[in-house]
N, C-alpha and C positions, 0 to 999 in steps of 0.2 A: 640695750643701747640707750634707750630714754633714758631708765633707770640713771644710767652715771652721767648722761647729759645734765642731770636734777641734779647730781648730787656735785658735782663740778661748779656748776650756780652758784649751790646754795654756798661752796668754798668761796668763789669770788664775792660774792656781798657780804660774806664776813670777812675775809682779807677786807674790803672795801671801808667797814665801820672799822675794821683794828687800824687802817690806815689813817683816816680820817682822824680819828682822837689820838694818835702819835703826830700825824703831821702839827694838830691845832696845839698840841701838849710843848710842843720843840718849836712852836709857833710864839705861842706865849711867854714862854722861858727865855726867847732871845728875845726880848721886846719888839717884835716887828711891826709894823703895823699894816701888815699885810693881812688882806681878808680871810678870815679862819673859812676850811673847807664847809665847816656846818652850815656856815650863814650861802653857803653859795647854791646860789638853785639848778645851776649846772649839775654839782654832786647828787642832788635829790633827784633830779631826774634820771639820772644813770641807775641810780639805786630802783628808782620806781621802773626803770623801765628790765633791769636786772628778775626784779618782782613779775615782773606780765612775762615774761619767759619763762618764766621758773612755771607760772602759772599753765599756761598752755601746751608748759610740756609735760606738766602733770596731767593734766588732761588725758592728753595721745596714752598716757603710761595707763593711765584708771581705763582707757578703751579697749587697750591691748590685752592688759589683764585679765575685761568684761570676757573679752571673745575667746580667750587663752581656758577660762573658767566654762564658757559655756561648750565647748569644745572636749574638754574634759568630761563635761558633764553629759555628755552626745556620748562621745566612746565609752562613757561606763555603763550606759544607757543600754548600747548596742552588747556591750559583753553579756550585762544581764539579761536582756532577751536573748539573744546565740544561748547561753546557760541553759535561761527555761525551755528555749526550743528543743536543747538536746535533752534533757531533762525527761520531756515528753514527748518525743522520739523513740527513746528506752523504754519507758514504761506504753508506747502504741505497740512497739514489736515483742516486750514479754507478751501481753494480752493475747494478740496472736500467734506466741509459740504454745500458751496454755489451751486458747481455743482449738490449737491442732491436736494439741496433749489431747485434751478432751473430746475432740470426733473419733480421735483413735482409740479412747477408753486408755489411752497411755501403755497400749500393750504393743509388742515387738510385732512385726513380720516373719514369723518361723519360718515360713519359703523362702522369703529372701535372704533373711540369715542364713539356713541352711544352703543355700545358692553360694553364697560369698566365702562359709566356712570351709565348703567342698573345692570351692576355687583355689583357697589361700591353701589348703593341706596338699592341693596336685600340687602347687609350686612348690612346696618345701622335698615333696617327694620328690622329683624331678632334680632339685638342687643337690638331696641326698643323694641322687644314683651317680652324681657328676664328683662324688668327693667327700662335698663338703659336709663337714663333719658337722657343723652348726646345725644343720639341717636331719641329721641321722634317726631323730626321734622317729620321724613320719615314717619311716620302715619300719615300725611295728604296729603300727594301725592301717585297719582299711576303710572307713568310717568311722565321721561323726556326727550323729543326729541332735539337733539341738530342739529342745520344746519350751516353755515360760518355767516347768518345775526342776527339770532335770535336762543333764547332756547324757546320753548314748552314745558310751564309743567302742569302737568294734577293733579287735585288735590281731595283731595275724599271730601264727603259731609261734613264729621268733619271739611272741614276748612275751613266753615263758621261759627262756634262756636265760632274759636278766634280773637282778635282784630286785630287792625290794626298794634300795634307793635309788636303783636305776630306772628304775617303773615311778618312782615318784618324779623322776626330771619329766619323765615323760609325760605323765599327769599334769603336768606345771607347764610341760610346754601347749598343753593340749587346753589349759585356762587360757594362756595367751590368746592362739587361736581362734577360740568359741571369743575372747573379748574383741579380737580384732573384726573378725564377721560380724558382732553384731551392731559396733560402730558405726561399721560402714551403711548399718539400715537405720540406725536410732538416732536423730541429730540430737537429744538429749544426752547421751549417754556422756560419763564423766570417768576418769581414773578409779575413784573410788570402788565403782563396777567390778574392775578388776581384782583389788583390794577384797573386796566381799567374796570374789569368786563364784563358780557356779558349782551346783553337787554334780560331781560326774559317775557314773555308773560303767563298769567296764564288763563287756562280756568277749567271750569266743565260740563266734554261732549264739546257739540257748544259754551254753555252760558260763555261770556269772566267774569271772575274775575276782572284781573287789571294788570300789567304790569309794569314795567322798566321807571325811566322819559326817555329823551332821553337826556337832560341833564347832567345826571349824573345816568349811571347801579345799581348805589347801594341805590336808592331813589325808592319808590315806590309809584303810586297810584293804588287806589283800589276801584273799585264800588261801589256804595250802594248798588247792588245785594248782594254784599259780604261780606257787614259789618253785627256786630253782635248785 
C-alpha cells in the first residue's frame, strides 16, 4: 500500500514540473505579464513539501520491508532447524533399532515364530474346513516347525494324492506362512524376506517327501515316494 502511495507522488510532482513549464511556455507565448509558475515560491513549496512525503513514506516502506525480510529470515530459520531436528531424530531411532539388532545378535525368536506360524496355519485350517477353497492347502499339513536354517513341515497322508504342481501351491502357500509368522516377531523384517524365501523340508512322520532346491527356495523337488 506504501509502495503505490510513493509511486502516486512521485506521478504528481512530475505532472507538477510538466505543468509548470506548459503553463510558463503558453505564459510567455501570449505576452502576459503574469508571474511565471517558476518564479513563485508558493509552487516550490508544494513541490518541496510533495518531496517530504514522498520522503517519509519511503521511510514506512524501507521498515516494512526491514521486518517483512527479517521475518522471512525467522521462518527459514525455523524450517531449517524443524529439518535438522528431524534429521536427527532418524538417525537417534536407526541407532537404537541397530542397538536392539545387536543385543539380539540380529537372530529371530524361533518360539515365538513358531507360536505365531502354528496360530496362522489353525486359521487357514479352520477356514478350509468351512469351504473356502483359498484356504485348502492347510489340509494337507499338520505342522510347521521353523528354525534360522530350515522350515519342517509335516504333511498328512492326503498329500500324496496331489501332483507335483499341486504340492508346489502348497509349498508356496507354506512360504507365505513361515513369512507371515516371522513378521509378526522380527520388526526388521522386509518383503524382500519373502522374495529370498526359506528352504523348506517336507516329511511324513520320518519318511522325507521332498524339499527346497538349494538353488532357488521357491523350486521344489519331490520324491517318488510322494508322487501320485
Amino acid at each position: 500500500m506504501i509502495t503505490f502511495i510513493i509511486v502516486v507522488l512521485d506521478f504528481c510532482v512530475t505532472g507538477s514540473i510538466i505543468y509548470m513549464l506548459y503553463h510558463d511556455y503558453r505564459l510567455k507565448k501570449s505576452g502576459s505579464t503574469e508571474k511565471p509558475l517558476k518564479k513563485k515560491w508558493q509552487y516550490w513549496l508544494s513541490i518541496f513539501a510533495l518531496f517530504c512525503v514522498i520522503g517519509v513514506a519511503a521511510s514506512f516502506d524501507n521498515t516494512d520491508t526491514t521486518a517483512q525480510n527479517e521475518n522471512s529470515s525467522d521462518t527459514a530459520q525455523s524450517k531449517r532447524k524443524k529439518k535438522r531436528q528431524k534429521v536427527a531424530d532418524k538417525k537417534a531411532a536407526q541407532t537404537v533399532n541397530d542397538d536392539d539388532s545387536e543385543d539380539g545378535n540380529g537372530e529371530i525368536d524361533s518360539k515365538e515364530a513358531n507360536t505365531n506360524i502354528a496360530m496362522l496355519l489353525r486359521d487357514d485350517q479352520k477356514d478350509a474346513t468351512k469351504g473356502k477353497e483359498k484356504y485348502a492347502y492347510a489340509l494337507y499339513l499338520k505342522n510347521i516347525k521353523y528354525n534360522k536354517d530350515s522350515v519342517e513341515v509335516q504333511v498328512t497322508n492326503d498329500f500324496f494324492n496331489l501332483t507335483n504342481d499341486e504340492k508346489d501351491i502348497v509349498a508356496e502357500r507354506v512360504q507365505g506362512v513361515v513369512g507371515a509368522g516371522i513378521s509378526m516377531t522380527d520388526s526388521n523384517y522386509e518383503p524382500k524376506d519373502d522374495q529370498e524365501g526359506y528352504y523348506l523340508s517336507f516329511y511324513y512322520s520320518k519318511i522325507a517327501v521332498g524339499h527346497s532346491k538349494m538353488s532357488d527356495s521357491h523350486e521344489y523337488k519331490w520324491y517318488k515316494s510322494a508322487n501320485k
